[in-house]
MDTraj code that builds the backbone (N, CA, C; nanometers):
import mdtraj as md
import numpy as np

residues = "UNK UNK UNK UNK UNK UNK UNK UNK UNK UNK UNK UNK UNK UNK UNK UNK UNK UNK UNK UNK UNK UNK UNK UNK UNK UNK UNK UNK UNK UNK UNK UNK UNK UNK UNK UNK UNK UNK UNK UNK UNK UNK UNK UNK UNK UNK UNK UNK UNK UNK UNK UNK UNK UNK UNK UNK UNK UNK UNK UNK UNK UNK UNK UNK UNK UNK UNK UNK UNK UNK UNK UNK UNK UNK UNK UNK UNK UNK UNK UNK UNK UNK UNK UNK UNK UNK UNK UNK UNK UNK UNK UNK UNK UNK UNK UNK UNK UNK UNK UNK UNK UNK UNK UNK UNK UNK UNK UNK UNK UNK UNK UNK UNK UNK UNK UNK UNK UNK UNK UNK UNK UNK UNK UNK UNK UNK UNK UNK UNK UNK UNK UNK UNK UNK UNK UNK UNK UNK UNK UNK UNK UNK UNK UNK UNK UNK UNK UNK UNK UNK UNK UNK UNK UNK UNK UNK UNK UNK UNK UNK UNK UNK UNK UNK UNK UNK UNK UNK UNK UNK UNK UNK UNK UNK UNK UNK UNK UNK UNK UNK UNK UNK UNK UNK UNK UNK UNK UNK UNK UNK".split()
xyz = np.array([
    [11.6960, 5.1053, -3.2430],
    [11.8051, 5.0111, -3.2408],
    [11.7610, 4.8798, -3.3040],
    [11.8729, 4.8138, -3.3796],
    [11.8512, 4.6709, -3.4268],
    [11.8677, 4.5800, -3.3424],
    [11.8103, 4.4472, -3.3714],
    [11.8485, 4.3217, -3.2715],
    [11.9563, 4.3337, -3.2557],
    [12.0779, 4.2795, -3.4189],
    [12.1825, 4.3378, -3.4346],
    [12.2676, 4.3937, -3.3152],
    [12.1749, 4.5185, -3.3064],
    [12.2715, 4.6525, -3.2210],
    [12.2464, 4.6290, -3.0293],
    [12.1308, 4.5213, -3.0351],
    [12.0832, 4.4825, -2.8600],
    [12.1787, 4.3267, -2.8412],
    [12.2181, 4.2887, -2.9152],
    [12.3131, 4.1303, -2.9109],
    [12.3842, 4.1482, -2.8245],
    [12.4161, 4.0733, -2.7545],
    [12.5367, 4.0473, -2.6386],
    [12.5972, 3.9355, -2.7281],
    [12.7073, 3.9464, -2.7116],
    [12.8094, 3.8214, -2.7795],
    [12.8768, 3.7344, -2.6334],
    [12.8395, 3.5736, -2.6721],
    [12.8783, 3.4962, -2.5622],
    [13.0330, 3.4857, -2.6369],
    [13.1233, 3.5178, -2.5310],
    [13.2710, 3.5091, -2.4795],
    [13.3197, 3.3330, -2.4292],
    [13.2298, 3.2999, -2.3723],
    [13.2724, 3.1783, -2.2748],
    [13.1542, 3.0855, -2.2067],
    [13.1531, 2.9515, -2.1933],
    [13.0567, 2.9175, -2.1444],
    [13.0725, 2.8511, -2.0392],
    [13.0554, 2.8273, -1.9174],
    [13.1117, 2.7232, -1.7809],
    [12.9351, 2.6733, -1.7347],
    [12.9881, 2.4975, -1.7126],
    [12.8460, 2.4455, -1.6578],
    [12.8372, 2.4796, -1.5244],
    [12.7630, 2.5209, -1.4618],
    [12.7161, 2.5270, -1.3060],
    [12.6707, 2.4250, -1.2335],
    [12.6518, 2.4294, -1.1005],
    [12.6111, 2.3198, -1.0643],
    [12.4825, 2.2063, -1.1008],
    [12.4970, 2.0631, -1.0611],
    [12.4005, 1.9800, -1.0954],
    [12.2847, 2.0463, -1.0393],
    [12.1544, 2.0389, -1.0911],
    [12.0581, 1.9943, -1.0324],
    [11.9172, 1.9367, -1.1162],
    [11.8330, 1.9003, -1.0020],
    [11.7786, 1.7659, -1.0700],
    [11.6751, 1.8291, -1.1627],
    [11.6294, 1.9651, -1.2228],
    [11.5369, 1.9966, -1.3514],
    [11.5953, 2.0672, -1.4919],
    [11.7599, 2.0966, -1.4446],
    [11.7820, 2.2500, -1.4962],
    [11.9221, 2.1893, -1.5181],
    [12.0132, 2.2039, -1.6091],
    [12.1459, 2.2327, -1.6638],
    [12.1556, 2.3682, -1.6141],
    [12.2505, 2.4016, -1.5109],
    [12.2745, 2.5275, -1.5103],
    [12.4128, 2.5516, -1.5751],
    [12.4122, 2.6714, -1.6573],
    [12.5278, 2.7572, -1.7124],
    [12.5754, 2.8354, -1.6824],
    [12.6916, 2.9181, -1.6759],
    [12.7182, 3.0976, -1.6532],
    [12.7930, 3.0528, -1.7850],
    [12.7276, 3.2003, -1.8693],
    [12.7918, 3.2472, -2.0059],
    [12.8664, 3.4038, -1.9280],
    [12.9964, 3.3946, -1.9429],
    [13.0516, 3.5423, -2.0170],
    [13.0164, 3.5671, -2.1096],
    [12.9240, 3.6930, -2.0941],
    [12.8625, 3.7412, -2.2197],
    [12.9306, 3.9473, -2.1776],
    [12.9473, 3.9730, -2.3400],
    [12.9955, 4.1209, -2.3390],
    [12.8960, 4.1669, -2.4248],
    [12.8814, 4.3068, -2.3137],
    [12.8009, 4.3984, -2.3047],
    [12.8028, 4.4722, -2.4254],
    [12.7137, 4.5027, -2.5570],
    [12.7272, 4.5668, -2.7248],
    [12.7632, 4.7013, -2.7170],
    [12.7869, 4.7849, -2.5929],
    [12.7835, 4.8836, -2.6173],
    [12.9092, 4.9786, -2.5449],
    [12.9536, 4.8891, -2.4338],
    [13.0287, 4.9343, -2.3016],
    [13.1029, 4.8455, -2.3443],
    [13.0976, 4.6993, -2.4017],
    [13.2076, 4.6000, -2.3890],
    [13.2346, 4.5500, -2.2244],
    [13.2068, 4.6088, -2.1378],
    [13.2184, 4.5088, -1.9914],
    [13.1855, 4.3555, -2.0380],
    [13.2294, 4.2927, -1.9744],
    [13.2092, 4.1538, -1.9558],
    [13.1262, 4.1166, -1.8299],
    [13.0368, 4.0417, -1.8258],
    [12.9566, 4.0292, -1.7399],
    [12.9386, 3.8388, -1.7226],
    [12.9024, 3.7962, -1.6258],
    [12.8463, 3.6503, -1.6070],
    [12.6995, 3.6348, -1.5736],
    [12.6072, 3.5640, -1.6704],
    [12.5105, 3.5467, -1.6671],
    [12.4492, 3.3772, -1.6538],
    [12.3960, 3.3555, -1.5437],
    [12.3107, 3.2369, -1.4882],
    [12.2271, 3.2052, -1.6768],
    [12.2197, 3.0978, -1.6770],
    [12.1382, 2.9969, -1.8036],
    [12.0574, 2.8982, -1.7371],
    [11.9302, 2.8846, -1.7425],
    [11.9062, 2.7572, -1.6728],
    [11.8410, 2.6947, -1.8028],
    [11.8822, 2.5663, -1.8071],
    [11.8785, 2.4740, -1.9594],
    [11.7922, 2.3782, -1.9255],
    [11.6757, 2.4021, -2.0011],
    [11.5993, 2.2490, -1.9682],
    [11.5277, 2.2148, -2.0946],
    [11.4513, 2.0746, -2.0934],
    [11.3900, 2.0757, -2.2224],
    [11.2437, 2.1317, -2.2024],
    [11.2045, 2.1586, -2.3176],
    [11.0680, 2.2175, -2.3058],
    [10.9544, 2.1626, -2.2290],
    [10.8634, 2.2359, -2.2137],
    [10.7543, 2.2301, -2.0879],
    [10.6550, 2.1965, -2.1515],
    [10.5173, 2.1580, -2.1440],
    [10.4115, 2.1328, -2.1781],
    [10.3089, 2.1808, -2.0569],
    [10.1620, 2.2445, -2.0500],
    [10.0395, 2.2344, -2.0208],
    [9.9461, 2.2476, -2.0877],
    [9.8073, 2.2399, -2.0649],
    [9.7086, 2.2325, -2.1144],
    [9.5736, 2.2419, -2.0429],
    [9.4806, 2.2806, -2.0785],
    [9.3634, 2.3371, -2.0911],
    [9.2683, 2.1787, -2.1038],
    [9.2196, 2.0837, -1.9983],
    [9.1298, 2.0271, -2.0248],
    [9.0163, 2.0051, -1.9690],
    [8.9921, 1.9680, -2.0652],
    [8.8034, 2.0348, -2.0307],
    [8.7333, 1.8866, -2.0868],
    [8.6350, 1.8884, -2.0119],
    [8.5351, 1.7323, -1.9612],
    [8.4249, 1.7757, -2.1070],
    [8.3893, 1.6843, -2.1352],
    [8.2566, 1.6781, -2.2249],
    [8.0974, 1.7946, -2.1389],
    [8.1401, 1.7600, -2.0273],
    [8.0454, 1.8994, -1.9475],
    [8.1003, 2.0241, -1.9246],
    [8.2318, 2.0378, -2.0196],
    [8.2837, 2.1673, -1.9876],
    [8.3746, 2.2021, -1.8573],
    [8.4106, 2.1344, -1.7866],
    [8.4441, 2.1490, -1.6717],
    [8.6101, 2.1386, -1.7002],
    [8.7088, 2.2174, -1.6287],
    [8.8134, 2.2326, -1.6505],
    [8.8585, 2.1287, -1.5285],
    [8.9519, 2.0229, -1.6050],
    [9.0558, 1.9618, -1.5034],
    [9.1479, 2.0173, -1.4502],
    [9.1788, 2.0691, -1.3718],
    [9.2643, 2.1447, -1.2696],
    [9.3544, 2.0633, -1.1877],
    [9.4969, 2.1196, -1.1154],
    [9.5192, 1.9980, -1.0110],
    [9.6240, 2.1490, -0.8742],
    [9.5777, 2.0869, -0.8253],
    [9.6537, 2.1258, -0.6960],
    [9.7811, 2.0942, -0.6074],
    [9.8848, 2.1508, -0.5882],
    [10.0158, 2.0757, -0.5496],
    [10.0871, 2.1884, -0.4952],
    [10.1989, 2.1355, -0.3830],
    [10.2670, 2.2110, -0.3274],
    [10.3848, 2.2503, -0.4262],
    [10.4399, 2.3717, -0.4192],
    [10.5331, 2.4723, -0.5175],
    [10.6401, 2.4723, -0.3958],
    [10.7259, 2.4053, -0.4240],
    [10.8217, 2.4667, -0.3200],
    [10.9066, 2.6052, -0.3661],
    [10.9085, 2.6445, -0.4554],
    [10.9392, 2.7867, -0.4967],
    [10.8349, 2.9407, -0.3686],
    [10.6956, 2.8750, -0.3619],
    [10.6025, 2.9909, -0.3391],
    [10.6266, 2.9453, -0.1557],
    [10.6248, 2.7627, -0.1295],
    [10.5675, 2.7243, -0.0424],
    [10.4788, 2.7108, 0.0264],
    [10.3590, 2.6912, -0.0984],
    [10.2453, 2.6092, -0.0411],
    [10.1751, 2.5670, -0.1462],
    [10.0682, 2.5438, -0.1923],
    [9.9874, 2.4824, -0.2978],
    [9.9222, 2.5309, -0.3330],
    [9.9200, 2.5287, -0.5100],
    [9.8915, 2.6119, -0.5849],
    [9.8128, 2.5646, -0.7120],
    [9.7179, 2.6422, -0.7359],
    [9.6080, 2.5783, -0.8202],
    [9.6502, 2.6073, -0.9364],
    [9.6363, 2.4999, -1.0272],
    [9.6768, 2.5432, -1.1814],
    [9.6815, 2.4450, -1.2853],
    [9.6865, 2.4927, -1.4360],
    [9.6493, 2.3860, -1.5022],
    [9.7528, 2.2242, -1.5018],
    [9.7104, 2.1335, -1.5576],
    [9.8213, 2.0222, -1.5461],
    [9.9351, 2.0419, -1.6155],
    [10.0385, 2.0028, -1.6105],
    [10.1409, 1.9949, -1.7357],
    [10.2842, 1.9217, -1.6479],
    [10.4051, 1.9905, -1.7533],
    [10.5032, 1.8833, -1.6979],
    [10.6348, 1.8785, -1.8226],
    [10.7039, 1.8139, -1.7985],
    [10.8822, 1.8240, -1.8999],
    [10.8422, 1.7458, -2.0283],
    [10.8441, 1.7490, -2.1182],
    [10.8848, 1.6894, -2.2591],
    [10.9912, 1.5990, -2.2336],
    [10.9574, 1.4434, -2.2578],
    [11.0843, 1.3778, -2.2218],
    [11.1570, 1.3471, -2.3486],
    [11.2533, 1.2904, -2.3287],
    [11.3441, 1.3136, -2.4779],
    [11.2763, 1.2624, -2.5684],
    [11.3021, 1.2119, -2.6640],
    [11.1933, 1.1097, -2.7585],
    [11.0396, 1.2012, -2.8353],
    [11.0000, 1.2748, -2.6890],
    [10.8923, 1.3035, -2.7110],
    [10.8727, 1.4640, -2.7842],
    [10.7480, 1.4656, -2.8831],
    [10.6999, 1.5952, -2.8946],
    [10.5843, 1.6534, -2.8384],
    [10.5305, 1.7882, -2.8199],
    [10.5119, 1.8016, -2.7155],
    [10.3344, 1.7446, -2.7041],
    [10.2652, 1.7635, -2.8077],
    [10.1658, 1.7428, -2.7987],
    [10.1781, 1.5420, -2.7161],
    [10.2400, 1.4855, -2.7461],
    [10.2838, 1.3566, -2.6835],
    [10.3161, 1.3690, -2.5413],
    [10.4067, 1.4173, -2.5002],
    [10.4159, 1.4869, -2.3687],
    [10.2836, 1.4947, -2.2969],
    [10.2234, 1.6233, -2.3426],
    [10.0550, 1.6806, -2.2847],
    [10.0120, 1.5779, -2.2756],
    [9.9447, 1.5101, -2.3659],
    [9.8851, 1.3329, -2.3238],
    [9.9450, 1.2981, -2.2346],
    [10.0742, 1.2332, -2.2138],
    [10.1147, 1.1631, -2.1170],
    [10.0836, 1.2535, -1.9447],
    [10.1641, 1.3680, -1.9789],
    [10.1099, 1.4586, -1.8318],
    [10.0232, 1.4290, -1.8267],
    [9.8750, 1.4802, -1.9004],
    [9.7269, 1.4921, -1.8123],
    [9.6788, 1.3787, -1.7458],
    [9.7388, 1.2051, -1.7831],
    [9.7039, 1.0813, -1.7713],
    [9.7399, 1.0953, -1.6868],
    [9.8686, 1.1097, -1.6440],
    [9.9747, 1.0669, -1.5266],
    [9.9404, 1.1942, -1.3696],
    [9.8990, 1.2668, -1.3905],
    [9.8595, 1.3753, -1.2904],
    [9.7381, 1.3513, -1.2467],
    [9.6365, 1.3348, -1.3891],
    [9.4726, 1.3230, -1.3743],
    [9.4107, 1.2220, -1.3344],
    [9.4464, 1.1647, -1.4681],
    [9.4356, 1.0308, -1.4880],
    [9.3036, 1.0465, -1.6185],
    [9.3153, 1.1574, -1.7233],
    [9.2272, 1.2034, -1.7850],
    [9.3194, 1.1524, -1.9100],
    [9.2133, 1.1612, -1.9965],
    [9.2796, 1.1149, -2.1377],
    [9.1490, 1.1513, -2.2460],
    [9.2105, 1.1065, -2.3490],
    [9.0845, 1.1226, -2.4893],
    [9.0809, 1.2801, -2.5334],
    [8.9614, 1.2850, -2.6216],
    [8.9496, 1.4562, -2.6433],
    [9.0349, 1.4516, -2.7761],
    [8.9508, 1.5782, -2.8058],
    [9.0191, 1.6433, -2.9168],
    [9.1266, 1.7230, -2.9141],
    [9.2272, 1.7088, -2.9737],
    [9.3685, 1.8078, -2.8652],
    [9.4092, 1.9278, -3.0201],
    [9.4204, 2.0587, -2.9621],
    [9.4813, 2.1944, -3.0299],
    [9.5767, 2.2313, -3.0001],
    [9.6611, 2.2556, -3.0800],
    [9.7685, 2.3516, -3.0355],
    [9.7434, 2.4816, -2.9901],
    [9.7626, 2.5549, -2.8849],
    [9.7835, 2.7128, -2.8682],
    [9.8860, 2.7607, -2.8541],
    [9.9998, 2.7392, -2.9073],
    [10.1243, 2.8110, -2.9070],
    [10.2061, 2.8025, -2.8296],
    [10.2993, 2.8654, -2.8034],
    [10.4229, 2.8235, -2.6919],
    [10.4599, 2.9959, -2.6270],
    [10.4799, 2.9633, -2.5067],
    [10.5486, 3.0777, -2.4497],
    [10.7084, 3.0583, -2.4024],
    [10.7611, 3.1334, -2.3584],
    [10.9407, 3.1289, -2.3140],
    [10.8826, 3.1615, -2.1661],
    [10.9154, 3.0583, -2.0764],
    [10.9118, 3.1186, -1.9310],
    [10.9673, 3.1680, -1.8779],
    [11.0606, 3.2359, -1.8609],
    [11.1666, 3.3111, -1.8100],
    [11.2334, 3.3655, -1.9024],
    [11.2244, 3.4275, -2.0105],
    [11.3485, 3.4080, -2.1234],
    [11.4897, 3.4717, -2.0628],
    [11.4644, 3.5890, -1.9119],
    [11.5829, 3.6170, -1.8288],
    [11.6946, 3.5457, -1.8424],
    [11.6404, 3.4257, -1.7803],
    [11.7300, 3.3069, -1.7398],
    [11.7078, 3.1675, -1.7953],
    [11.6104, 3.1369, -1.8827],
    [11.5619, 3.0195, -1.9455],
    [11.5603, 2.9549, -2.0541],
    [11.6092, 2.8835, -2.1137],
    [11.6078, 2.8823, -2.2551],
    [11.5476, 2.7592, -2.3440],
    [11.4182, 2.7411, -2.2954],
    [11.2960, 2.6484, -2.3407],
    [11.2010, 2.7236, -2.3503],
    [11.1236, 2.6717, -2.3653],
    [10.9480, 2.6864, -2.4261],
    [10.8455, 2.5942, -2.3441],
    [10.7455, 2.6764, -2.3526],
    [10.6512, 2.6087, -2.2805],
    [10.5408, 2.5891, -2.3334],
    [10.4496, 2.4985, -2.4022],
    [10.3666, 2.4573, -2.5128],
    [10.2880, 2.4143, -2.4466],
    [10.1236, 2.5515, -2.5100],
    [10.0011, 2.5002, -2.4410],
    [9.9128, 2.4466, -2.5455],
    [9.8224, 2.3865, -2.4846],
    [9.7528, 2.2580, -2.6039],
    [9.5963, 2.2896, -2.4875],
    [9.4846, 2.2923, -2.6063],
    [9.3718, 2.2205, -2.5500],
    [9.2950, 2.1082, -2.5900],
    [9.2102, 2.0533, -2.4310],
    [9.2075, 1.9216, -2.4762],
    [9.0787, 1.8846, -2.4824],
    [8.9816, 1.8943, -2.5321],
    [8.8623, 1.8906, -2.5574],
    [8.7538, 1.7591, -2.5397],
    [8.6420, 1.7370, -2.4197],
    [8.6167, 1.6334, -2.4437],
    [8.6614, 1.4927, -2.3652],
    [8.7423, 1.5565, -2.2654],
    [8.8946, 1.4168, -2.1824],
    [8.7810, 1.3625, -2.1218],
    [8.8053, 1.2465, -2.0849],
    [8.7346, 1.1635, -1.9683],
    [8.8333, 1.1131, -1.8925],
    [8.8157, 1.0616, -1.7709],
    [8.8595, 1.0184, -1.5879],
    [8.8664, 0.8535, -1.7176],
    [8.9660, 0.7843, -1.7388],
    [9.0255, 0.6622, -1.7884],
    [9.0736, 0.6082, -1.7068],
    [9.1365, 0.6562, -1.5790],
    [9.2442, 0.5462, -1.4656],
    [9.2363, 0.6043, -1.3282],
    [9.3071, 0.6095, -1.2644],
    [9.3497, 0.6962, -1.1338],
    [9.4962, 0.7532, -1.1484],
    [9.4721, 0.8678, -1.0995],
    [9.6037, 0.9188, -1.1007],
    [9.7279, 0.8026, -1.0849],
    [9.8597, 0.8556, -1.1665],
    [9.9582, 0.7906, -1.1512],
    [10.1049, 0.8728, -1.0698],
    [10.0676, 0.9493, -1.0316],
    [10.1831, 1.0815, -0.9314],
    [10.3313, 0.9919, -0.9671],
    [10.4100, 1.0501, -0.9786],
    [10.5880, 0.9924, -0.9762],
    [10.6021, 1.0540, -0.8065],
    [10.7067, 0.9790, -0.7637],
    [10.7474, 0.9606, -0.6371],
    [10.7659, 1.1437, -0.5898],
    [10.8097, 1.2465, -0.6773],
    [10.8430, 1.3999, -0.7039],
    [10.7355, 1.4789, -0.7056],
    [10.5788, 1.4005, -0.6884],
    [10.4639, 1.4982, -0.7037],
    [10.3583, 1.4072, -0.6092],
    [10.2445, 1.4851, -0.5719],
    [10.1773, 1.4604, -0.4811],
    [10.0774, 1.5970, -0.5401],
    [9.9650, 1.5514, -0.5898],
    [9.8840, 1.6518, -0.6916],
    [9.7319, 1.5871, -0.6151],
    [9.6006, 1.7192, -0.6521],
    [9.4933, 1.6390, -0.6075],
    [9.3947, 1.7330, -0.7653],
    [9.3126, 1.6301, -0.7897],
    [9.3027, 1.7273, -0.9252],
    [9.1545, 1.7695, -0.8485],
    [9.1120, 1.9020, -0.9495],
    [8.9905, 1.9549, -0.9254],
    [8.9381, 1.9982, -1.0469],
    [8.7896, 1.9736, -1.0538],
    [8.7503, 2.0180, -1.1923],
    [8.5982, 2.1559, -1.1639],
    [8.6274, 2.2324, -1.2311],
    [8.6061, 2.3881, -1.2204],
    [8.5172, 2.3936, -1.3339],
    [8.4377, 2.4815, -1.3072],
    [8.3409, 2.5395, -1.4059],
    [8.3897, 2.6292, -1.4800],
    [8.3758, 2.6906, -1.6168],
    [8.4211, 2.7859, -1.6726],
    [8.4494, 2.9342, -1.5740],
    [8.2817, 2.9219, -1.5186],
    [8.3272, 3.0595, -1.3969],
    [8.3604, 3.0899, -1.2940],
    [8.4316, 2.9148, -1.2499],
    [8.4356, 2.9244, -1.0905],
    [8.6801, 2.9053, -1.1364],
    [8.6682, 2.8562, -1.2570],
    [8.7934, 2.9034, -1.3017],
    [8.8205, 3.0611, -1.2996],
    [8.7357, 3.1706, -1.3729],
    [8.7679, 3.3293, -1.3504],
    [8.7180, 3.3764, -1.2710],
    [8.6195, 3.3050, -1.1709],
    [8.6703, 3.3744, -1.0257],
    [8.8167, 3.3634, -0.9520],
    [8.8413, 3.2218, -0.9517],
    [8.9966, 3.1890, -0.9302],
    [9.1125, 3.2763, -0.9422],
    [9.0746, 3.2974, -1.0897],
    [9.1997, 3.4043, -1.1445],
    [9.1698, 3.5519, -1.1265],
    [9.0420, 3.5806, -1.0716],
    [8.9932, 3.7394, -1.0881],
    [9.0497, 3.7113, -0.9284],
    [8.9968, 3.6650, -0.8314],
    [9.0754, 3.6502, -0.6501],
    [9.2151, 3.6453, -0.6269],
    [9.3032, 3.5860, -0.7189],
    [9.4157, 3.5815, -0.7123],
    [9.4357, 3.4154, -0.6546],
    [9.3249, 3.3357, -0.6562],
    [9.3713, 3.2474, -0.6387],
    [9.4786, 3.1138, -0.7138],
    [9.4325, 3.1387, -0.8659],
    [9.5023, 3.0805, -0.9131],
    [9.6222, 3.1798, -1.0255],
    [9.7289, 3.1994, -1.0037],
    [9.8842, 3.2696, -0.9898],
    [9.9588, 3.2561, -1.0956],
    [9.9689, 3.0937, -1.1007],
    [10.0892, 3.0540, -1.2222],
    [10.0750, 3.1174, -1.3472],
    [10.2044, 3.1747, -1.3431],
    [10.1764, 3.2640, -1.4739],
    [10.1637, 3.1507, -1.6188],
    [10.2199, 3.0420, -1.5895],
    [10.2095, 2.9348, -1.7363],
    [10.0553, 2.9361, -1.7515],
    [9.9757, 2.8800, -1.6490],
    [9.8746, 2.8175, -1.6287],
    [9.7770, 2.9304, -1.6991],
    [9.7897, 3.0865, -1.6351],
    [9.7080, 3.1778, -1.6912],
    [9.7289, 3.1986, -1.8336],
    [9.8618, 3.1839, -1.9339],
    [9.8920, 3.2232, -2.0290],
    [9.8400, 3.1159, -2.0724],
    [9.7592, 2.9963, -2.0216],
    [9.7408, 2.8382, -2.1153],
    [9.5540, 2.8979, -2.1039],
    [9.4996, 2.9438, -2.0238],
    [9.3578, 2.9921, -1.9856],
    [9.2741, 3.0856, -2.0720],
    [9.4515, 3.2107, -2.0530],
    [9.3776, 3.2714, -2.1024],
    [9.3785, 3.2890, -2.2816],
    [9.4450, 3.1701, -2.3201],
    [9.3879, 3.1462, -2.4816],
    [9.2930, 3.0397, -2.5169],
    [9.2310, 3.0397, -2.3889],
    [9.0639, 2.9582, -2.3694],
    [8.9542, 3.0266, -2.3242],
    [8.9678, 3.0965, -2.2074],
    [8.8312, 3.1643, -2.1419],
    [8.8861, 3.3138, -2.1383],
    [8.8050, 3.4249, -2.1594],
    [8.8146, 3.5402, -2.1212],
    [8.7823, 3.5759, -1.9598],
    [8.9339, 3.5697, -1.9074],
    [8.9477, 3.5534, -1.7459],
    [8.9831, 3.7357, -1.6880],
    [8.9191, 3.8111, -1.7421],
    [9.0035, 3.9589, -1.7087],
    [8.8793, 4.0540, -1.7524],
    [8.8268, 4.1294, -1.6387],
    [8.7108, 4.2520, -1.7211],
    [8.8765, 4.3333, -1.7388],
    [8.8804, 4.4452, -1.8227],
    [8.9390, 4.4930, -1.8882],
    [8.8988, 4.6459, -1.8504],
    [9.0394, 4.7040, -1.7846],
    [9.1424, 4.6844, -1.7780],
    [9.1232, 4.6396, -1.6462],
    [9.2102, 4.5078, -1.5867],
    [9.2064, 4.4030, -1.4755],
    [9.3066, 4.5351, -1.3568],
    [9.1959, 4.5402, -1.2487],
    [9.2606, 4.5923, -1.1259],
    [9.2442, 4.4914, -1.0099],
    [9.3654, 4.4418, -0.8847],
    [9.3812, 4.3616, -0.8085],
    [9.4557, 4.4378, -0.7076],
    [9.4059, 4.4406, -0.5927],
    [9.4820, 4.5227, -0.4851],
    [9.6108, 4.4216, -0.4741],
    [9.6904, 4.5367, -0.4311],
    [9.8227, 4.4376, -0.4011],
    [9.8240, 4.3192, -0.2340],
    [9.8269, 4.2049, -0.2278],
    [9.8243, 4.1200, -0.1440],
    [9.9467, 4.1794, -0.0278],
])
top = md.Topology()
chain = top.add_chain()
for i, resn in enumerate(residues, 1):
    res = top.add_residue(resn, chain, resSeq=i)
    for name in ("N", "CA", "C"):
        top.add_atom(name, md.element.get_by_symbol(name[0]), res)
traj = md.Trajectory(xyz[None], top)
């Protein structure tokens, strides 16, 4: 089959309710093959940023914070929203300062992922940052309450080999830095 022939055609678009990260949508969208009409959730936001930074000793800046999605706190790399104005590598700077309080370094692009593409329709752009140094004290916004931690290359893939550290952004930002997985990766189910 072609893309073409997998297309759903949007019919209609209605905004959903406010809330404070996400434009929500329902598209009537019809089905390419059956023609049913169906309503599908959109959640609209602007793109995401994290990153991969790492100290002149190698040590990965990490930060820790409660997820109210999982409900409880969860280890993972820094990052954060693209504010308007901004692109993303601009963004990443500003996050790692404002969480860490880290700055400097040599900064890379590693590509972008779609986090949800289900229901999502942004990108999430990982960058590494090579080299950062501790410049200030954390600056948290009134919406976060973060404690950062900085990890050794192998005390990061123990993390991710235990299941301690989860976020799927965070691993997809890792693992186009450290080889975090003997191959093929087995994890009993929790």
């Amino acid at each position: 089959m072609t893309d073409d022939e997998l297309n759903w055609r949007r019919l209609s678009s209605q905004p959903g309710p406010e809330l404070p990260l996400f434009d929500v949508r329902l598209d009537e969208m019809e089905h390419p093959e059956s023609g049913d009409v169906l309503s599908r959730l959109v959640l609209s936001s602007v793109d995401w940023v994290n990153m991969v930074a790492l100290t002149s000793a190698g040590e990965s800046v990490m930060v820790r914070q409660y997820r109210f999605g999982v409900g409880y706190p969860t280890l993972e790399t820094p990052g954060g929203m693209v504010d308007p104005g901004e692109d993303s590598l601009t963004a990443a700077r500003r996050e790692l300062l404002e969480e860490t309080g880290y700055s400097g370094g040599n900064w890379r692009y590693l590509g972008a992922v779609e986090p949800n593409p289900a229901i999502h329709d942004h990108l999430c752009h990982h960058w590494l940052a090579e080299g950062v140094e501790q410049t200030q004290a954390p600056a948290n916004t009134g919406g976060e309450h973060i404690a950062v931690a900085l990890m050794s290359e192998s005390a990061v893939r123990e993390a991710v080999q235990d299941g301690t550290i989860r976020h799927a952004l965070a691993l997809s930002a890792l693992a186009r830095v450290f080889d975090l997985w003997p191959r093929p990766f087995v994890q009993a189910p929790a």
